[in-house]
KOLRO-834210 format. One record per residue (C-alpha): x, y, z; residue number from 1; residue in one letter; chain. Coordinates in nm, 2 decimals. Layout:
! residues N
> X / Y / Z / NUM / A / A
...
***
This chain:
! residues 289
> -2.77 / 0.86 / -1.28 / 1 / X / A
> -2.97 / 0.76 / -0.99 / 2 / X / A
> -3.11 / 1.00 / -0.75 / 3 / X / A
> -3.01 / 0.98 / -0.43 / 4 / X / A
> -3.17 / 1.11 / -0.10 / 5 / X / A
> -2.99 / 1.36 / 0.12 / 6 / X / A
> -2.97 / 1.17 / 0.40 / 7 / X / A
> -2.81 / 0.87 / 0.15 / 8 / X / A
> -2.56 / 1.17 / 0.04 / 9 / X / A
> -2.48 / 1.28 / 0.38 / 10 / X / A
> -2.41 / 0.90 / 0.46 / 11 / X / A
> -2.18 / 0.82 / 0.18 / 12 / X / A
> -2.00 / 1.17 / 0.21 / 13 / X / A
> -1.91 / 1.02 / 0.59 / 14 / X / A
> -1.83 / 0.68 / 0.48 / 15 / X / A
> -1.58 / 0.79 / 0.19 / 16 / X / A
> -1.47 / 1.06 / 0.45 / 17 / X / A
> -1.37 / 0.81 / 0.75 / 18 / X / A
> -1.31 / 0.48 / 0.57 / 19 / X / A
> -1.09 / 0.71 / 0.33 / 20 / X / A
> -0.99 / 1.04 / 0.43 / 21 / X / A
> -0.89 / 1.03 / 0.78 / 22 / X / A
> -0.70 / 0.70 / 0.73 / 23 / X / A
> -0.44 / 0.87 / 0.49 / 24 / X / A
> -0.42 / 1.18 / 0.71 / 25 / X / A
> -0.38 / 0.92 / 1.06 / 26 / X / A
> -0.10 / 0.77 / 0.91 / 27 / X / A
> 0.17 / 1.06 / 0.83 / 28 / X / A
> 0.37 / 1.03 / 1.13 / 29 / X / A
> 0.40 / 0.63 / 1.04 / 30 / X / A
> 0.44 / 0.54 / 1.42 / 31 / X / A
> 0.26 / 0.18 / 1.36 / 32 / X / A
> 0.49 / 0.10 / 1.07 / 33 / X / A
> 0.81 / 0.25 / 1.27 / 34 / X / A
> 0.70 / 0.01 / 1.58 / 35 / X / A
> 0.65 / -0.31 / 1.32 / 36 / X / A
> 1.02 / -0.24 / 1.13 / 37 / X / A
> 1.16 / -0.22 / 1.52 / 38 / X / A
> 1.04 / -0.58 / 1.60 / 39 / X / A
> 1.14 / -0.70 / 1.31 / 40 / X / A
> 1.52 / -0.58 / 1.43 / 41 / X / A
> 1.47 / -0.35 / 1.04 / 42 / X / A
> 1.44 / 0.01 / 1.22 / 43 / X / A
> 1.63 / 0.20 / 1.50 / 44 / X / A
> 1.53 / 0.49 / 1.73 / 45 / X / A
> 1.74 / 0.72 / 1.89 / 46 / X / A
> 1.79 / 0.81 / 2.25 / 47 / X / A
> 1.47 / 1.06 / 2.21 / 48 / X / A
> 1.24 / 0.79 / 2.04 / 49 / X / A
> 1.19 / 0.73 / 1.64 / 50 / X / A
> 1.21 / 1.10 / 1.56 / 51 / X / A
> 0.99 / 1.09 / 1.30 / 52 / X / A
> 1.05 / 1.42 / 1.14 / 53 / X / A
> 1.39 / 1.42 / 1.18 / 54 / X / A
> 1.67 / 1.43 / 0.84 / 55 / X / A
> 1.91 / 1.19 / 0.81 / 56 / X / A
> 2.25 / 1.21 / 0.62 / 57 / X / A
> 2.40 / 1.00 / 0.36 / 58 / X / A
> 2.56 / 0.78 / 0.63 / 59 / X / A
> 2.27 / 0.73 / 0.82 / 60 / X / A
> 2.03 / 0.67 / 0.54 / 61 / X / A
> 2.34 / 0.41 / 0.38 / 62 / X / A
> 2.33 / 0.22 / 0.71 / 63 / X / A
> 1.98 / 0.22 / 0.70 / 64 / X / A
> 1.94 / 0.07 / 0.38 / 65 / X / A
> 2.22 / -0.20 / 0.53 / 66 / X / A
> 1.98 / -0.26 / 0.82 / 67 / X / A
> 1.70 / -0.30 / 0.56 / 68 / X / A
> 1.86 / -0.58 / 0.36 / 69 / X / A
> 1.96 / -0.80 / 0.68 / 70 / X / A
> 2.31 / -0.66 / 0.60 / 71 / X / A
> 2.46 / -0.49 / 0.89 / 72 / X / A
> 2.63 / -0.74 / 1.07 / 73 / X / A
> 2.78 / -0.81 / 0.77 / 74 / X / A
> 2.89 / -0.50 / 0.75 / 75 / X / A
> 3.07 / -0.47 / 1.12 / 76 / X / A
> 3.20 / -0.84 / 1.08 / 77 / X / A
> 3.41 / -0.76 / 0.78 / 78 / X / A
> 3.49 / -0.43 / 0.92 / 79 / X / A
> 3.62 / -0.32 / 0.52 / 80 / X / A
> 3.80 / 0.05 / 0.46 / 81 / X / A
> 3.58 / 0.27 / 0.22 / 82 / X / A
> 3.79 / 0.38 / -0.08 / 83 / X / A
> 3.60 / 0.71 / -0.04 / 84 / X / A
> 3.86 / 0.98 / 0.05 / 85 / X / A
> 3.59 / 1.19 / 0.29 / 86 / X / A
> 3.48 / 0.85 / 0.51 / 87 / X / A
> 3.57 / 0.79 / 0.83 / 88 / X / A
> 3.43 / 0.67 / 1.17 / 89 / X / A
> 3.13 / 0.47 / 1.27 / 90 / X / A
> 3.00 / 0.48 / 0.89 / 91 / X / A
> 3.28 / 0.31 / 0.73 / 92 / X / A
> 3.23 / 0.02 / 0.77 / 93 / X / A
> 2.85 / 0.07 / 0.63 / 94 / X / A
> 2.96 / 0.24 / 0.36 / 95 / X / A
> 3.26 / 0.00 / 0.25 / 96 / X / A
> 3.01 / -0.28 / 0.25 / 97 / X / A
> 2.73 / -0.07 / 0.02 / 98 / X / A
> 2.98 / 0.02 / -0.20 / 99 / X / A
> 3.13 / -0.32 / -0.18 / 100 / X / A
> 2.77 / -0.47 / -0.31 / 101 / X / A
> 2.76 / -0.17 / -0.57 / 102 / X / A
> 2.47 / 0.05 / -0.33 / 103 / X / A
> 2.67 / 0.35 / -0.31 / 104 / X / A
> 2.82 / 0.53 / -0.61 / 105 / X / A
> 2.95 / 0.82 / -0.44 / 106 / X / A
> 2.93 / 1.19 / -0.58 / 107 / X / A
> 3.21 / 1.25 / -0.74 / 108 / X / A
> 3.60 / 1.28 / -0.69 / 109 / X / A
> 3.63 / 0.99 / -0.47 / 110 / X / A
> 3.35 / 1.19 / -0.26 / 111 / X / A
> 3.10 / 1.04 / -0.09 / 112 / X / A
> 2.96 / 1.34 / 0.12 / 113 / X / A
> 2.91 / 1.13 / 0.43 / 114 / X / A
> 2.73 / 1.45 / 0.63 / 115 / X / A
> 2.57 / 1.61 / 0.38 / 116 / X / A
> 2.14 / 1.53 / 0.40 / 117 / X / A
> 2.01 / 1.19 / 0.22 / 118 / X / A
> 1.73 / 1.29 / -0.07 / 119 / X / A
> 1.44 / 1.09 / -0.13 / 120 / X / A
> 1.59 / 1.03 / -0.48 / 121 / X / A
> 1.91 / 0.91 / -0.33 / 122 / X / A
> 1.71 / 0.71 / -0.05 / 123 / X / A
> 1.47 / 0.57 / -0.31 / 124 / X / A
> 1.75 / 0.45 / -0.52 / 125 / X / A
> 1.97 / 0.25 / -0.30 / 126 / X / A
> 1.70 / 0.07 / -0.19 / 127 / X / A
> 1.64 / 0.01 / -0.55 / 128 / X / A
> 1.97 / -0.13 / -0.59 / 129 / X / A
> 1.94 / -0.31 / -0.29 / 130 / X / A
> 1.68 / -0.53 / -0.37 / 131 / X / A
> 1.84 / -0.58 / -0.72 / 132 / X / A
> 1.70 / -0.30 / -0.93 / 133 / X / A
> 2.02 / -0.21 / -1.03 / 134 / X / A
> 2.02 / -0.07 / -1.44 / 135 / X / A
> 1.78 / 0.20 / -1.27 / 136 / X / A
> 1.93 / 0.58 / -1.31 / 137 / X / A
> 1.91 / 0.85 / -1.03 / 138 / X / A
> 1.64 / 1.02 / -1.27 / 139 / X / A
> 1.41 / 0.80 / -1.30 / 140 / X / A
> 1.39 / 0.63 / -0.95 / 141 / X / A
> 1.06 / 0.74 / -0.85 / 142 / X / A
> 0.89 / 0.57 / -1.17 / 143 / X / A
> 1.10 / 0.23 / -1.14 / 144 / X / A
> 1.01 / 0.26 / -0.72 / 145 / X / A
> 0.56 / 0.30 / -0.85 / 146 / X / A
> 0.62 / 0.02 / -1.10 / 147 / X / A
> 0.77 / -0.22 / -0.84 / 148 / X / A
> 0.48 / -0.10 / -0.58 / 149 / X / A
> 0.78 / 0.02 / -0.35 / 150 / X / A
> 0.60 / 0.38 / -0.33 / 151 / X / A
> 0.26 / 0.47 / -0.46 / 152 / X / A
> 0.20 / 0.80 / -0.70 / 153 / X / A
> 0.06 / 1.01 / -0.44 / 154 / X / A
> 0.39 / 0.97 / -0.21 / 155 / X / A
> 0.61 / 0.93 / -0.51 / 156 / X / A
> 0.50 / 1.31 / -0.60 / 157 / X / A
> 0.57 / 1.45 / -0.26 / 158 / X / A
> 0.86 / 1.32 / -0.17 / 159 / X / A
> 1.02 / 1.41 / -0.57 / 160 / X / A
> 0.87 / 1.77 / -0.55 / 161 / X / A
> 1.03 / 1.84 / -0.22 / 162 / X / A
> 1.31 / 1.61 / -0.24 / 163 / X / A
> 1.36 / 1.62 / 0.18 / 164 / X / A
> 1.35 / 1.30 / 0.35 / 165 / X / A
> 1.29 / 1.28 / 0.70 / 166 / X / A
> 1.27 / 0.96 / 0.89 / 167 / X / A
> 0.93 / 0.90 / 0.88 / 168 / X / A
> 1.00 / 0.89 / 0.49 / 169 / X / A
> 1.23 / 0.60 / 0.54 / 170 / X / A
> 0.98 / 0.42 / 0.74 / 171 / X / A
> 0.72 / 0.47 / 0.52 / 172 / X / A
> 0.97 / 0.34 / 0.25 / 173 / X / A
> 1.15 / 0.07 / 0.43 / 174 / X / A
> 0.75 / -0.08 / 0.53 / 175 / X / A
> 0.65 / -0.10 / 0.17 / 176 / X / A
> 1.01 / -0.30 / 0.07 / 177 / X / A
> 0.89 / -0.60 / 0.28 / 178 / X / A
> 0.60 / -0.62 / 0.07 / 179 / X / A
> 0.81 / -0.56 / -0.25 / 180 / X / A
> 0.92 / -0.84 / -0.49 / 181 / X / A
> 1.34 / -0.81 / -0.55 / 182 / X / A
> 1.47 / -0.87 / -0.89 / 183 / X / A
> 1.64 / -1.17 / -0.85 / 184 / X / A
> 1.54 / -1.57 / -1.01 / 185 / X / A
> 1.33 / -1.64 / -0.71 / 186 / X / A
> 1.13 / -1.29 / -0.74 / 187 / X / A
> 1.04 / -1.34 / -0.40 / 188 / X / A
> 0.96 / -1.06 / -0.14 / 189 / X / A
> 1.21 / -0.90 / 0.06 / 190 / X / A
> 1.01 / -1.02 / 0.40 / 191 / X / A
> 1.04 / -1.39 / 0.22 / 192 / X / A
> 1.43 / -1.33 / 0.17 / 193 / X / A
> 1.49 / -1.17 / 0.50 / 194 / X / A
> 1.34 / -1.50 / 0.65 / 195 / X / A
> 1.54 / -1.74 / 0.41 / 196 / X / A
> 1.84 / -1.60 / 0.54 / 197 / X / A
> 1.71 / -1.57 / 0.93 / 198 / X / A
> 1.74 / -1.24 / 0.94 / 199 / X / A
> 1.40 / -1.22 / 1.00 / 200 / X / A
> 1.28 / -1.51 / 1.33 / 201 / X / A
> 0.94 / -1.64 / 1.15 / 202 / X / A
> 0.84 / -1.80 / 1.47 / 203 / X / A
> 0.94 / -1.49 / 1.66 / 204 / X / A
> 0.76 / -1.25 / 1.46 / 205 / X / A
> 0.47 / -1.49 / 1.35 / 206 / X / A
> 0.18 / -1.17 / 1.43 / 207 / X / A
> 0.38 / -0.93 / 1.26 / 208 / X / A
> 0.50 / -1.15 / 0.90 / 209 / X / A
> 0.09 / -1.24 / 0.89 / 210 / X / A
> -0.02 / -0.85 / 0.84 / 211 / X / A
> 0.22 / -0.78 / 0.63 / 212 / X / A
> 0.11 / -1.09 / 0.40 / 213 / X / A
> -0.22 / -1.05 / 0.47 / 214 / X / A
> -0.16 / -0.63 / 0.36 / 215 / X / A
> 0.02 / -0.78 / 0.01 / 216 / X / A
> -0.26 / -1.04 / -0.04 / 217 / X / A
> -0.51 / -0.73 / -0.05 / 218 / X / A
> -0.29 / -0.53 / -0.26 / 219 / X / A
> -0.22 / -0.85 / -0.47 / 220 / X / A
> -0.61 / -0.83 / -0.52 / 221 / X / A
> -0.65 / -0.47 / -0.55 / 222 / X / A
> -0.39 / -0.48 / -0.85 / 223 / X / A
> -0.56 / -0.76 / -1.05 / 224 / X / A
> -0.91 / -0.64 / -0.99 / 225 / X / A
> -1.04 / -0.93 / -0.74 / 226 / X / A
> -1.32 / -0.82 / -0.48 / 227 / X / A
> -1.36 / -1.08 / -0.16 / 228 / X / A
> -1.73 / -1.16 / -0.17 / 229 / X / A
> -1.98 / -0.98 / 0.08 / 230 / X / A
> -2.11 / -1.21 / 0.36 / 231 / X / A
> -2.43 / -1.39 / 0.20 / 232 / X / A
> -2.72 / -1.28 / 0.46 / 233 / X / A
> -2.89 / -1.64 / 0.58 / 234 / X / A
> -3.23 / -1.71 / 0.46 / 235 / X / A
> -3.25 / -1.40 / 0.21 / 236 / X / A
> -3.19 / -1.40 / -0.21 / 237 / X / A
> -2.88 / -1.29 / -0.31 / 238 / X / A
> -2.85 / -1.03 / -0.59 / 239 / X / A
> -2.64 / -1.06 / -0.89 / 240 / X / A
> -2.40 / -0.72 / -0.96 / 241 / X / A
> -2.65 / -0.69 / -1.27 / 242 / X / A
> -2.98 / -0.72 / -1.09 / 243 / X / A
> -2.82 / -0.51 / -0.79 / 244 / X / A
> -2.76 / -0.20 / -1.09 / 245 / X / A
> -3.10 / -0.21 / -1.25 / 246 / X / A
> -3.26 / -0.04 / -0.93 / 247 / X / A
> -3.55 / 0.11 / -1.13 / 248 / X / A
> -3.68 / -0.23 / -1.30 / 249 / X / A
> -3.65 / -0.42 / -0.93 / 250 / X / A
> -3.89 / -0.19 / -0.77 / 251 / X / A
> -4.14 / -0.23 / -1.08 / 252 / X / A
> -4.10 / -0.64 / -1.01 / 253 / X / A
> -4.20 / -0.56 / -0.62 / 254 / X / A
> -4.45 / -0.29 / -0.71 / 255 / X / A
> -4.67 / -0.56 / -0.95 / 256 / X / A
> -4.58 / -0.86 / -0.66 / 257 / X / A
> -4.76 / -0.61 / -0.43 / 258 / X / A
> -5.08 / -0.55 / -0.67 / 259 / X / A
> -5.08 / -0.92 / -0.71 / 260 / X / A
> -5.09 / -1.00 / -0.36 / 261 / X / A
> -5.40 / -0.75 / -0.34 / 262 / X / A
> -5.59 / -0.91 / -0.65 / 263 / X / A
> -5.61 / -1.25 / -0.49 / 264 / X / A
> -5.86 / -1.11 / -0.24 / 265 / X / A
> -6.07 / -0.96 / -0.54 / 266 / X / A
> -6.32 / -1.17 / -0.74 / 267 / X / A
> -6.21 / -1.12 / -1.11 / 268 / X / A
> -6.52 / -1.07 / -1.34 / 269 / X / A
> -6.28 / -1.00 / -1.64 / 270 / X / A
> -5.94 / -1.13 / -1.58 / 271 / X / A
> -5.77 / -1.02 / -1.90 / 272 / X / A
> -5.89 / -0.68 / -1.86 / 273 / X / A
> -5.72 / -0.66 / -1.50 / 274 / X / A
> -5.44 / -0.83 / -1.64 / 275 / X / A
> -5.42 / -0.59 / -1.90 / 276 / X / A
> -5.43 / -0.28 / -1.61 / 277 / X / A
> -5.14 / -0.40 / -1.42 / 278 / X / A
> -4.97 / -0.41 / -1.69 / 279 / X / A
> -5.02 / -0.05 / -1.78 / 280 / X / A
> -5.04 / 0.07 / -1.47 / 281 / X / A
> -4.68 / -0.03 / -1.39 / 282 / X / A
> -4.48 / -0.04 / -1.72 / 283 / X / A
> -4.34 / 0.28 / -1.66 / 284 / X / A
> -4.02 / 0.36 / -1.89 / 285 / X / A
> -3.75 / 0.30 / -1.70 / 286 / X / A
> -3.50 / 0.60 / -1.64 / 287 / X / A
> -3.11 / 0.65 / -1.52 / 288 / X / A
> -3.21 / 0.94 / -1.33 / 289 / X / A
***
């Protein structure tokens, strides 16, 4: 292990801090992601904003998942009766249509429990379904959901160990779906599909479809263990990954260049007797410490 100087610590202590640290903490309200689905006609607010950190029920979240999959004016055009005995209202015709394209299961009894609050589980697994995951179980939703990238492990662990989904949850959710590939032949993204069926105005939403792509290019990357290249600096060598971890046997390279440079102004009497001193003098073992 190399020793490194405090002031190096301190430095790397503030870049791992800022560059990764405060970036996860900056992003728990999800307000960016909220404003991106919005454009994209994906994600509604309410007459008092996005309410972030507000539950939904198993209507809203169903209509949401609708909304998701470029679905809900398909929904209100065919205007279909749920077979659910307990649904009613402005969420029928949501719910027909999800259960219609096998979403919605119900809970039981010809219940569907329209009021009662949407889990993560429950959120997580109709979009699942949505986007064609569809021999996935209630159980295991979160593992099928880290698989296809649709959550990560860190959020997959809060949302199963509390199990309450508020609507920055969705977003959060809904955001990573775009960049999600469906199981279906093509195995395209939902953002492709969304576009292939118009949902989605490509010209329209040109800024926003390029940072999503260029977000799943970099998690493309990340997965299969490609690093872009650093900027080359004009003018100076360029280290190899190998010559860049060998710190100890570069400086003894610069330390006998240096001696070198000195000898040339010295009148050798005895050259392999100086020759033989450098060598000495710097062939230090080298060390990982």
């Amino acid at each position: 292990m190399y020793k490194l100087k405090k002031g190096c610590s301190v430095m790397i202590a503030l870049f791992f801090t800022f560059n990764f640290v405060l970036p996860i903490f900056g992003a728990v309200d999800n307000m960016e992601q909220a404003k991106i689905l919005q454009k994209l006609g994906l994600f509604e607010g309410t007459e008092k904003g996005f309410e972030l950190d507000r539950g939904l029920t198993r209507a809203e979240g169903t209509a949401m998942v609708l909304r998701l999959k470029g679905m809900e004016q398909q929904a209100l055009t065919n205007g279909s009766n749920s077979s659910f005995d307990d649904v009613s209202g402005w969420s029928e015709p949501y719910i027909a249509e999800a259960e219609k394209q096998d979403i919605v299961k119900g809970v039981g009894n010809n219940k569907f429990a329209p009021g009662d609050p949407m889990t993560s589980r429950m959120y997580v697994t109709l979009v699942l379904r949505s986007m064609g995951y569809t021999k996935n179980t209630w159980q295991d939703a979160f593992k099928i959901a880290e698989q296809v990238g649709l959550i990560l492990n860190i959020d997959s662990t809060r949302l199963e160990k509390s199990d309450t989904l508020l609507r920055k949850d969705v977003v959060m959710i809904s955001y990573n779906a775009l960049k999600t590939r469906m199981n279906n032949q093509a195995k395209e993204t939902l953002l492709d599909d969304l576009i292939a069926k118009q949902v989605i105005k490509e010209k329209e939403a040109s800024e926003v479809i390029k940072t999503l792509r260029t977000e799943l290019s970099a998690q493309i990357q990340k997965t299969q263990g490609i690093v872009e290249p650093e900027p080359k600096d004009v003018g100076k060598p360029q280290l190899t990954k190998e010559e860049l971890g060998d710190v100890e046997l570069i400086k003894q390279i610069e330390n006998i260049a240096v001696i070198w440079d000195d000898l040339k102004e010295v009148k050798m009497t005895d050259p392999t007797k100086i020759e033989s001193n450098i060598i000495i003098e710097n062939q230090k073992p080298l060390s990982d410490k």
